[in-house]
C-alpha positions in Angstrom: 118.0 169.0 50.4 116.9 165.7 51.3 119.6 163.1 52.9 120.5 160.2 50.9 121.3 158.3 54.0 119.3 157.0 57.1 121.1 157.6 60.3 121.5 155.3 63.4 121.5 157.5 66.3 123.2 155.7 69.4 122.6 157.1 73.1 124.1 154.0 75.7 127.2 153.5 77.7 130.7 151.6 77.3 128.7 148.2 76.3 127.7 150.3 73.1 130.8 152.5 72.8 133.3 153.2 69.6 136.6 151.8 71.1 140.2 153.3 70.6 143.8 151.4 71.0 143.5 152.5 74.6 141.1 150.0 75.7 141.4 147.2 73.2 140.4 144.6 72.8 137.2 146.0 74.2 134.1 146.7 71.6 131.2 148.0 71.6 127.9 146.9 70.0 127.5 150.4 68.2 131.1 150.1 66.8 130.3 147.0 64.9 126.9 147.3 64.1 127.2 148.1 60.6 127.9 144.7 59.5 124.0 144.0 59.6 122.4 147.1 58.0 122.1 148.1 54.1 124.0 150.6 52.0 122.6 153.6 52.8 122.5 153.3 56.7 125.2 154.6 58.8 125.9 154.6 62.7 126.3 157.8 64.6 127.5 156.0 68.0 127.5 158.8 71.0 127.9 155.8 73.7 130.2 156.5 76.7 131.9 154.5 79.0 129.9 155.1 82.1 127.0 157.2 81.3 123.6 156.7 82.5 120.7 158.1 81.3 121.4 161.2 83.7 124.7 161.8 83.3 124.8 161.4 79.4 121.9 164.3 79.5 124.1 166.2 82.1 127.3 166.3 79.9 125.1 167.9 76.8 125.4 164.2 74.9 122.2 164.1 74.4 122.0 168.1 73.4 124.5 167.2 70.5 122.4 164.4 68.9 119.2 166.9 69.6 121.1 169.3 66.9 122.0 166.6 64.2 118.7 164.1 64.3 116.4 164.7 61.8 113.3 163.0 60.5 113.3 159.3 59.2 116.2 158.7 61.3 116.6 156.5 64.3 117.7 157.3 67.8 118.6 153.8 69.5 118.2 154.4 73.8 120.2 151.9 75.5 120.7 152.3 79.6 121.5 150.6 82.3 124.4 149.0 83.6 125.1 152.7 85.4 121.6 154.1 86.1 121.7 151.2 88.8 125.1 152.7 90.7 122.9 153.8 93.9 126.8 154.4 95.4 127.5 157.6 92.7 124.5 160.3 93.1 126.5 162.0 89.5 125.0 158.7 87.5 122.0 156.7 90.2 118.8 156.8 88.9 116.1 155.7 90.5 114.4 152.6 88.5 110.7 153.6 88.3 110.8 157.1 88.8 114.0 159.5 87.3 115.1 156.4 84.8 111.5 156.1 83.3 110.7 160.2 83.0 114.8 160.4 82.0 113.8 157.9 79.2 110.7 160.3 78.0 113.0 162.7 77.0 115.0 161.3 74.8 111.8 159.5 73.1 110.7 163.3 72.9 114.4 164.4 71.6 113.6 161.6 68.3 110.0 162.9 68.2 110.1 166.2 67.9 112.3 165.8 64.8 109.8 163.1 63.6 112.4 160.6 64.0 111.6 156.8 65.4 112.9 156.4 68.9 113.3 152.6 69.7 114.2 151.2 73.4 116.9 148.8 74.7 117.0 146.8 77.5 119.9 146.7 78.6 123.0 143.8 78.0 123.6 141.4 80.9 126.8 141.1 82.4 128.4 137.4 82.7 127.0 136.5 86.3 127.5 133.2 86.8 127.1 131.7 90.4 129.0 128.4 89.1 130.2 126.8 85.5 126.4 126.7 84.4 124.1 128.7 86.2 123.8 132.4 85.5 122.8 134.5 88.8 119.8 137.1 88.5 121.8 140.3 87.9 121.4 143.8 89.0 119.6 144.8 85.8 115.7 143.7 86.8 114.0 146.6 88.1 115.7 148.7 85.1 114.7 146.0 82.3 110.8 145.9 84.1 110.9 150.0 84.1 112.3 150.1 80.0 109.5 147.8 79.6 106.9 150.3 81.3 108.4 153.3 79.1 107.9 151.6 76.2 104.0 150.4 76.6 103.4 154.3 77.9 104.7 155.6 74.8 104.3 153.3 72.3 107.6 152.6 71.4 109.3 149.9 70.0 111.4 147.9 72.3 114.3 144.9 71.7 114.9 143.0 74.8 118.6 142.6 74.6 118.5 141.6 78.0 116.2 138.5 77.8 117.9 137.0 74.8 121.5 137.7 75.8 121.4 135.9 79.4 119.7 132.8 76.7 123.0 133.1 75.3 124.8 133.2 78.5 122.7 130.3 79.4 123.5 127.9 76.6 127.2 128.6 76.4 127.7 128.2 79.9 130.4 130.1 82.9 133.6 129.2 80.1 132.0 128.6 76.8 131.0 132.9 77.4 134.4 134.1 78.2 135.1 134.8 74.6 132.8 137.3 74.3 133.8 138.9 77.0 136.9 141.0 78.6 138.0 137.9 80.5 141.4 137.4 80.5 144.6 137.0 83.0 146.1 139.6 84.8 148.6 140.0 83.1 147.5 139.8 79.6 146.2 143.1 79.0 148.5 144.8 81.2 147.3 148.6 79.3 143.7 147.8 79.7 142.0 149.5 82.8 142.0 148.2 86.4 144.4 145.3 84.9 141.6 142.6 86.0 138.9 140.1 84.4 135.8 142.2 83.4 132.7 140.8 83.6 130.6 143.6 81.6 132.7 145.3 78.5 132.8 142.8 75.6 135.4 141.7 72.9 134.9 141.7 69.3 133.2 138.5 69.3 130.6 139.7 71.7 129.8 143.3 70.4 129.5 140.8 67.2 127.0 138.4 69.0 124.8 140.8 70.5 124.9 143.4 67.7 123.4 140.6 65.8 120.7 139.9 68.6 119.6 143.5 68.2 119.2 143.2 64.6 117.1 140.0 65.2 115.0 141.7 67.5 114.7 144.7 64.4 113.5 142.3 62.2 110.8 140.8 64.5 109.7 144.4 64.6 109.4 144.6 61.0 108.6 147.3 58.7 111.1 150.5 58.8 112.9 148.7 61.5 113.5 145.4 59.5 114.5 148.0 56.5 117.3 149.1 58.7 119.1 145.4 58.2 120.8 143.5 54.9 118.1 141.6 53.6 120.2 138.1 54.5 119.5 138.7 58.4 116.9 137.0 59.6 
């Protein structure tokens, strides 16, 4: 019976996640993502908090999406921020080698199900060296690699990582804090580690660079711009 619905399949870590009360006010790009595609399009957001493209696969994420994908859907692959963690041998992968063939299979996963496979660079974390100038990051070599993966294979790519350190840019050290978990000690006493967080967002963020993504849909065009309400541009 054919599906009345075109699914968004999510594969990414805690920058993408589906949030509980247990770490609010943190959100993730996948939970809110919805507010820029049509009727018709749902999310199915398997992001974790600290999963790399290794571990995700190691855990059987990536098995369970391999079981529900099927064809004219959409299986969005967005790593990064812990494929870099040379310190944790469970998550490290390296940039050029293990992260690029890691990537391959789950372009292959969407494939073989004649689903469309499209690549993420990943988010940048609020790195600022003083009030206005943002430092280089740690996400180069994995952005450059994404980049590579997606030429070899022919796959679509949005470069969430290019357009959200231009936000960072323009909004400057304070004007980003909103977006992200930045906040007192003491504010968020329930939230984890109790300190400012430089990496997980807040609604407003997930809101922002959700709406970055579906820019870089649309400049894709065709079944990729079809994902989005027609007022996004």
């Amino acid at each position: 019976m054919e599906r009345s619905t075109t699914r968004i399949f999510w594969a990414a870590d805690s920058t993408v996640q589906t949030n509980d009360i247990t770490t609010y006010p943190q959100t993730g790009i996948g939970q809110v993502f919805s507010l820029y595609t049509k009727e018709g399009v749902t999310v199915s957001n398997h992001a974790k908090n600290g999963r790399s493209t290794k571990s995700f696969m190691d855990e059987g994420r990536l098995d369970i999406i391999d079981k529900q994908i099927g064809e004219g859907d959409f299986l969005f692959i967005q790593f990064g921020h812990n494929d870099e963690k040379s310190e944790d041998p469970a998550r490290y992968t390296e940039p050029f080698s293990a992260f690029m063939e890691n990537l391959e299979i789950y372009i292959n996963v969407a494939r073989k199900h004649h689903a469309n496979p499209v690549l993420i660079t990943p988010l940048e974390r609020r790195c600022f060296v003083d009030a206005k100038h943002l430092g280089m990051g740690a996400h180069s070599d994995y952005v450059a690699a994404m980049k590579q993966t997606a030429e070899k294979n022919q796959v679509p790519l949005v470069d969430l990582y290019s357009m959200s350190r231009c936000e960072l840019k323009k909004a400057g050290e304070p004007g980003s804090r909103k977006w992200y978990m930045y906040f007192d000690a003491n504010q968020y006493k329930n939230y984890p580690d109790g300190k400012t967080d430089n990496t997980h967002l807040r609604y407003e963020g997930a809101v922002l660079y959700a709406g970055l993504i579906a820019k870089g849909l649309r400049e894709l065009g065709g079944i990729y711009s079809d994902l989005l309400l027609e007022s996004i541009e």
